[in-house]
N, C-alpha and C positions, 0 to 999 in steps of 0.2 A: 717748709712752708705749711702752713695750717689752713687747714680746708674749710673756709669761710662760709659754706652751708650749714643754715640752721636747719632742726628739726617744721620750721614756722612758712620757710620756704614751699610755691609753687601751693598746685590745686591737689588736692582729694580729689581721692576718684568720684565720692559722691555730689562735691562741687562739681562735676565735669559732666557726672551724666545726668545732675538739675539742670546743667546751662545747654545742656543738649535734648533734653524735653522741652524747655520753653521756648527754645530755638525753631523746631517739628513743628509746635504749635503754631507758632508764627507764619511759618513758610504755608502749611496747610491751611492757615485763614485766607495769605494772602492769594495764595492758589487761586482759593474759593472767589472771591471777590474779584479776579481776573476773570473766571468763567463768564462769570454772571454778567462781569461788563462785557462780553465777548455778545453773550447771547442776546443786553438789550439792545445792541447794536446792531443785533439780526434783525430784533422785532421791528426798531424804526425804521429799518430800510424797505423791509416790508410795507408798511403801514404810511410810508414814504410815495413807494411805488405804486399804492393803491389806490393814495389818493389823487396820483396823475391822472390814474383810467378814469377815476370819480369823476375829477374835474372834466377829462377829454370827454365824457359823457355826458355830462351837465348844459355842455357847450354845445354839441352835438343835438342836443332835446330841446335847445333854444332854437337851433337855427333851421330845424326841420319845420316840417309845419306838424301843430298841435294831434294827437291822439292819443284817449283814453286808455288804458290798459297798460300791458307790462308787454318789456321784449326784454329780451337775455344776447348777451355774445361773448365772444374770446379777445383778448387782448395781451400783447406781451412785452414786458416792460423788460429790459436788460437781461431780456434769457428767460424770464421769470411769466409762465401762462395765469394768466388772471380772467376770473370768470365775473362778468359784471352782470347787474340786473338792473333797468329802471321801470318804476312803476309812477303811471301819471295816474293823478286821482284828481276829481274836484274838490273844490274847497266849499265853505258854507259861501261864500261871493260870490257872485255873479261873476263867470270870465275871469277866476282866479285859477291855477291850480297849480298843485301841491307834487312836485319830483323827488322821489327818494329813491336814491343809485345805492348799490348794495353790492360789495366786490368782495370777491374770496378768491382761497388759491384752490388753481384748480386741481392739484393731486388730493386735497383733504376736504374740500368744501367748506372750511373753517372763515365764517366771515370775520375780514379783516378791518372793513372800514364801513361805516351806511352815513352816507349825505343826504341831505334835504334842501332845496332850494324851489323856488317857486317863480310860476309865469302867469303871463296873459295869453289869452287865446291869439294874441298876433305876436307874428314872426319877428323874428329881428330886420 
């Protein structure tokens, strides 16, 4: 029997560790690109949850009745402590004025979301 391998058979070692670097490279892009979607994923849940307090606040600043100036509190959205701000200002109108809610987390104080919506001096 005559041994049917040619010399032309099968990889080179240097074919094998070219197909094994471009390989590395691939897996380590795709790595990369897994994190990153991981972590925008943090940001909007964030950014999600901040702007419920925004909202619950907005809501809150309509149905009270109207004063000037700013108050601050805590709120916490699925575990998560958020420190909100609203400041009532007037506006150049008469009987207009201008709410800007301002939410960050509260281990970093990093504002996460600021809303603006506007009222009349009566209540809902």
């Amino acid at each position: 029997m005559k041994n049917s391998l040619k010399k032309d058979d099968g990889f080179t070692l240097v074919e094998v560790l070219a197909a094994l670097l471009i390989f590395s490279f691939a897996i380590i892009g795709l790595t990369r690109s897994g994190t990153e979607s991981v972590r925008a994923v943090s940001v909007l849940q964030d950014k999600a949850y901040a702007g419920i307090v925004a909202d619950n606040q907005l809501i809150r600043s309509r149905i009270e009745p109207l004063k000037v100036g700013a108050k601050t509190g805590k709120d916490t959205v699925k575990g998560k402590p958020y420190e909100w701000r609203v400041e009532t200002s007037e506006t150049e109108s008469d009987g207009f004025y201008r709410l800007i809610v301002t939410v960050s987390e509260s281990q970093t104080d990093q504002v996460i979301l600021t809303r603006t919506a506007f009222r009349t001096d009566k209540t809902l």
